[in-house]
N, C-alpha and C positions, 0 to 999 in steps of 0.2 A: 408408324408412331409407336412408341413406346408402350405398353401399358400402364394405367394408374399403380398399378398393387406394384409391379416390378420398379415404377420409379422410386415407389416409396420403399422397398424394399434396399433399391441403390443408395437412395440416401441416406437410411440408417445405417450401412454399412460403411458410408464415412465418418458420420459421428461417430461410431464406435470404434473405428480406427483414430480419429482424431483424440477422443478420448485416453483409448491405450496410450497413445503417443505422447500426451500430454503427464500420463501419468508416470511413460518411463522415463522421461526424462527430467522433470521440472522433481529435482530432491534435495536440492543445498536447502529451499527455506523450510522441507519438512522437520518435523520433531518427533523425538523420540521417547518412548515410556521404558522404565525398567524397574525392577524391582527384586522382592526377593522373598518367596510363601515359605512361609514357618509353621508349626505349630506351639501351643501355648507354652510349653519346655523350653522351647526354644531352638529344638530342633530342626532343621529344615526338612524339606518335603520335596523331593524330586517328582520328577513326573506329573505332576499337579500341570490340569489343563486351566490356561488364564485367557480368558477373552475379552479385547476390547472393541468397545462398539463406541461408533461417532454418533451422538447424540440427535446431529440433525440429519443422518443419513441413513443410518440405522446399518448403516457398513460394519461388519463384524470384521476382527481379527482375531487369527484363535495362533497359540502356541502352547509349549509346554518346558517346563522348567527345568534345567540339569541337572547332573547328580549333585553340585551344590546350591540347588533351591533358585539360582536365580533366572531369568528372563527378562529378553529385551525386545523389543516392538519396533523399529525403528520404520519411517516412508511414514508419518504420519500427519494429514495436513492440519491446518491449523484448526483449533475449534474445541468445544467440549469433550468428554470423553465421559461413560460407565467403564470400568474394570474389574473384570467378575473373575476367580479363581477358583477351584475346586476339585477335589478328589475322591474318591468313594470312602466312605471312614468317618469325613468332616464334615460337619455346617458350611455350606458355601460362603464366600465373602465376598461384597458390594464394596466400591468407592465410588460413589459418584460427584458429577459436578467436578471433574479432574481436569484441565482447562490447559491445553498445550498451546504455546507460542511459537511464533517462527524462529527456527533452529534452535528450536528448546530443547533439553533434558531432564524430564520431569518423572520421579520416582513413586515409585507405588508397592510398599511393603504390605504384605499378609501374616496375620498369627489367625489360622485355623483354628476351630474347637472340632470336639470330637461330639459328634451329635447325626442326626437323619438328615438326607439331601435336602428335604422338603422346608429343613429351616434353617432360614437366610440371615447374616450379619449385616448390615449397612452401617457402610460410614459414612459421611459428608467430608469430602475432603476440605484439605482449609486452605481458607481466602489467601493466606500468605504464603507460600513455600519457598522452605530455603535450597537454595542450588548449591547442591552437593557434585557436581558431577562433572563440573567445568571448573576452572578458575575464571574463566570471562566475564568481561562487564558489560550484561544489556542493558538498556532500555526501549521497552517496548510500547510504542504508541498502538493501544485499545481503538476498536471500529471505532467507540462511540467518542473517544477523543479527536478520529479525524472526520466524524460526522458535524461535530458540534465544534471544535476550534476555529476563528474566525482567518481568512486568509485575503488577505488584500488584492485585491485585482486592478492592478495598473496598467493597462496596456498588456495582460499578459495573461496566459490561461493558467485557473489555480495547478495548483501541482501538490500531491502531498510531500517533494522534497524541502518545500519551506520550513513542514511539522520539524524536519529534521534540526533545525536551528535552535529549538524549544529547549533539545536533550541536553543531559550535564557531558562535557568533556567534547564540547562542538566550539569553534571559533567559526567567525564569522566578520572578517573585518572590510568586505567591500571589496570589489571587484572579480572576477573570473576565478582569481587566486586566492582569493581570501577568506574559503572555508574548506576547513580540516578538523578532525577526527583526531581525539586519542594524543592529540600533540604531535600527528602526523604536519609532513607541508601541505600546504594549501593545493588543493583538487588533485592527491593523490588517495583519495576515498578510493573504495570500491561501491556497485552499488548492482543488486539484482532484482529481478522482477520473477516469482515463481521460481528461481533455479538461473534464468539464464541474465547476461550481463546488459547492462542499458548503458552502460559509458560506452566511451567511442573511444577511438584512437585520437582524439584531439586532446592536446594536453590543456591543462589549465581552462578548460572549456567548461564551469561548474555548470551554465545554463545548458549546454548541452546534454548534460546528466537531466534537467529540470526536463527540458522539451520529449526527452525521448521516456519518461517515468507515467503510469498508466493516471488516468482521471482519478481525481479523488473520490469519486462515487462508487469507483471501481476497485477500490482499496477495503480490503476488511482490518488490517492493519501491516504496520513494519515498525522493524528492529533496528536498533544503531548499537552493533558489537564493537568496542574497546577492549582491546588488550586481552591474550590471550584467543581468541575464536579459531575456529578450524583453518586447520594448511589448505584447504580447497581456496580459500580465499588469501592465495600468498599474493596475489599481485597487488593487494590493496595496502597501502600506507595509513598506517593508523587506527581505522577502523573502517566497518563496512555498513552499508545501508540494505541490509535485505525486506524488499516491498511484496507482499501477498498477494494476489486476486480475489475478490468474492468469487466463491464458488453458486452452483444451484445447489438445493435441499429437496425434499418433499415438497415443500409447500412454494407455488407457485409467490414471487416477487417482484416487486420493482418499481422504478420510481420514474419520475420527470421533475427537471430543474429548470431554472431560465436567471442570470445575473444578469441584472440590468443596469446600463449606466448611460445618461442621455443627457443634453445640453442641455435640455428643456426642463429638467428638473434640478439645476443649477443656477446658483445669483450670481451676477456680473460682480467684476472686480472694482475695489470704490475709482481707480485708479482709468479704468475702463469707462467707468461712468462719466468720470470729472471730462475725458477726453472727446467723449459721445461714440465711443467703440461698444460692436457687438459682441457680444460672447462668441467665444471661441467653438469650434464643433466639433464636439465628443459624442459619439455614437457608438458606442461596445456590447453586444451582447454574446454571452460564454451560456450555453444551453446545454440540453443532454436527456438521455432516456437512459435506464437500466431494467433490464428483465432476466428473469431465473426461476430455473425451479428441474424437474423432473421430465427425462425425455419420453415423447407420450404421442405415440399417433395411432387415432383408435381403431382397435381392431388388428392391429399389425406391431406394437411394440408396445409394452408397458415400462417406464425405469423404475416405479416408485424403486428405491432403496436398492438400486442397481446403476442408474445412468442418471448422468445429471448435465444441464448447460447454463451458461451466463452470456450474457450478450450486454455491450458498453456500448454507447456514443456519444460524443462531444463534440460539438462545433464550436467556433469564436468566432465572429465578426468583428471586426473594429475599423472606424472610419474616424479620422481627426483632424480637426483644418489646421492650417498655419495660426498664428496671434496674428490679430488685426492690429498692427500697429505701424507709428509712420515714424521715417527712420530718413536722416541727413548724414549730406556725406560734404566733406570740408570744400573750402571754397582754394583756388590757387594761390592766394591772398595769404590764407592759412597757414598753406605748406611753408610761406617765406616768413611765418611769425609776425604775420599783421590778423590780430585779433580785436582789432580795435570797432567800437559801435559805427554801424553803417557802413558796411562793406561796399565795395563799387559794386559787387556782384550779389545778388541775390542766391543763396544755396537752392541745389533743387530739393526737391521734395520729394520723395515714393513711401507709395504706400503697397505694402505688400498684399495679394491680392488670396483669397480661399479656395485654398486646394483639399481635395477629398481624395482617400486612398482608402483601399481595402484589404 
């Protein structure tokens, strides 16, 4: 048998492989920071060390600025950010609360003062920033918009590519083919999950796109780029759907769900009533757990602020019977255009009988 310490030993070293792996590859929806440290003159300042740190992970990235003053950051997942700069000479400088989206470009300029390390500038950056650095048209649906938006469950597991129908420059006219992007044709979107593509080679397949897109529990948010977006995304028509994953933080998370939808908490139809028919049988439940946080097994690994996992599930069940209803079929009488009262024949009668499926 194996030993305990070398099992666990073995399975941190897939997480940690799993990890890297995830992180080389999954970069189309990262964002990027750049900017450009000056001092008060207006001079720029090369060499000036700038470091950014994710807020809930306390993941640092350090670079330094060229000989004309600027720096770029790019591999950066989505989330809050601090942006610290500094050099020997100046007052360091803070921006905090800098808030990157998926395949964002989001700018963070410096004017140094001439003063001791020891004392610090903060800024608060602001709520609104204007994007300078693309010509592209996002819209970016926020966690708390696909937390709290309502999504209707018909026979069919939520999806957040519904949200997508909410954005400006979305058509949406009904059937397989009838939603497009940007003034694109109908289901030549593109559409990704972390970096890599969830459309299929089925054309005009929109719900194929829906079924194959992560849980909505499992979503911290996504983007719908119009016009203009990166060549990485040539194969897409019109515009694309880049979708995030929740990541794990420090701090241990997670939740449990259950949508329910049952016969039993539904009223007959009057029409069903008049007839003495029973309700029809709808049984649907769409469940789930999520959990996150920091990899930790004691005595043998610590991640705080180094290693992180998320874990998603969703099930659906759905069971629905036929309509109970009784249904005639013409008499030979009929066929020869004698509809006249009191047939020689009586019609037969069937009534369709409840079938359950899962």
């Amino acid at each position: 048998m194996i030993p305990c310490r070398v099992a666990l030993k073995v399975a941190l070293v897939f997480l940690l492989a799993s990890f890297v792996s995830g992180h080389l590859t999954a970069q189309s929806e990262r964002g990027t920071i750049s900017g450009t440290v000056r001092d008060v003159s207006g001079a720029v300042v090369p060499q000036a060390r700038v470091t950014i740190t994710n807020t809930a992970t306390n993941q640092p990235s350090e670079v330094r600025t060229n000989d004309s003053g600027d720096f770029t950051v790019v591999d950066l997942r989505v989330g809050n950010y601090t942006v610290r700069a500094d050099k020997e000479g100046f007052r360091p400088a803070e921006i905090t609360g800098l808030t990157v989206d998926a395949s964002a470009s989001v700018r963070a300029d410096f004017n140094l003062q001439v003063g001791q390390s020891q004392q610090v500038v903060e800024v608060q950056a602001a709520v609104v920033q204007l994007n300078s650095e693309d010509s592209k048209t996002t819209v970016t649906i926020s966690q708390k918009l696909v937390d709290t938006l309502p999504l209707v469950v018909g026979g069919a597991v939520r999806s957040p590519f519904d949200l997508a129908a909410l954005t400006p420059e979305s058509k949406n006219v009904g059937g397989d083919a009838g939603f497009s992007l940007g003034g694109g044709q109908g289901a030549s979107y593109g559409a990704t999950l972390d970096g890599v593509s969830v459309t299929t080679s089925r054309a005009l397949q929109k719900s194929w796109v829906a079924s194959n897109a992560p849980s909505v529990e499992a979503i911290t948010q996504f983007t719908v780029d119009t016009n203009g977006f990166k060549a990485e995304y040539g194969h897409a028509g019109g515009g694309v759907m880049t979708f995030v994953a929740k990541s794990g933080t420090n701090q241990f998370h997670g939740s449990a769900y259950e949508f329910l939808r049952n016969n039993a908490f539904d009223a007959n139809d009057w029409f069903s009533n008049k007839l003495g028919r029973s309700r029809q049988i709808y049984k649907q439940n769409d469940f789930g757990a999520t959990v996150g946080g920091p990899v930790w097994i004691p005595k043998v690994y610590n991640g705080h602020n180094k290693t992180f996992f998320f874990f998603s599930y969703e099930g659906f069940r759905n069971r629905n019977g036929a309509t109970n209803a009784t249904a005639t079929v013409p008499t030979p009488e009929m066929y020869n255009g004698d509809f006249t009262t009191g047939s020689r024949r009586r019609e037969p009668r069937f009534r369709s009988t409840i079938r359950r499926h899962k």
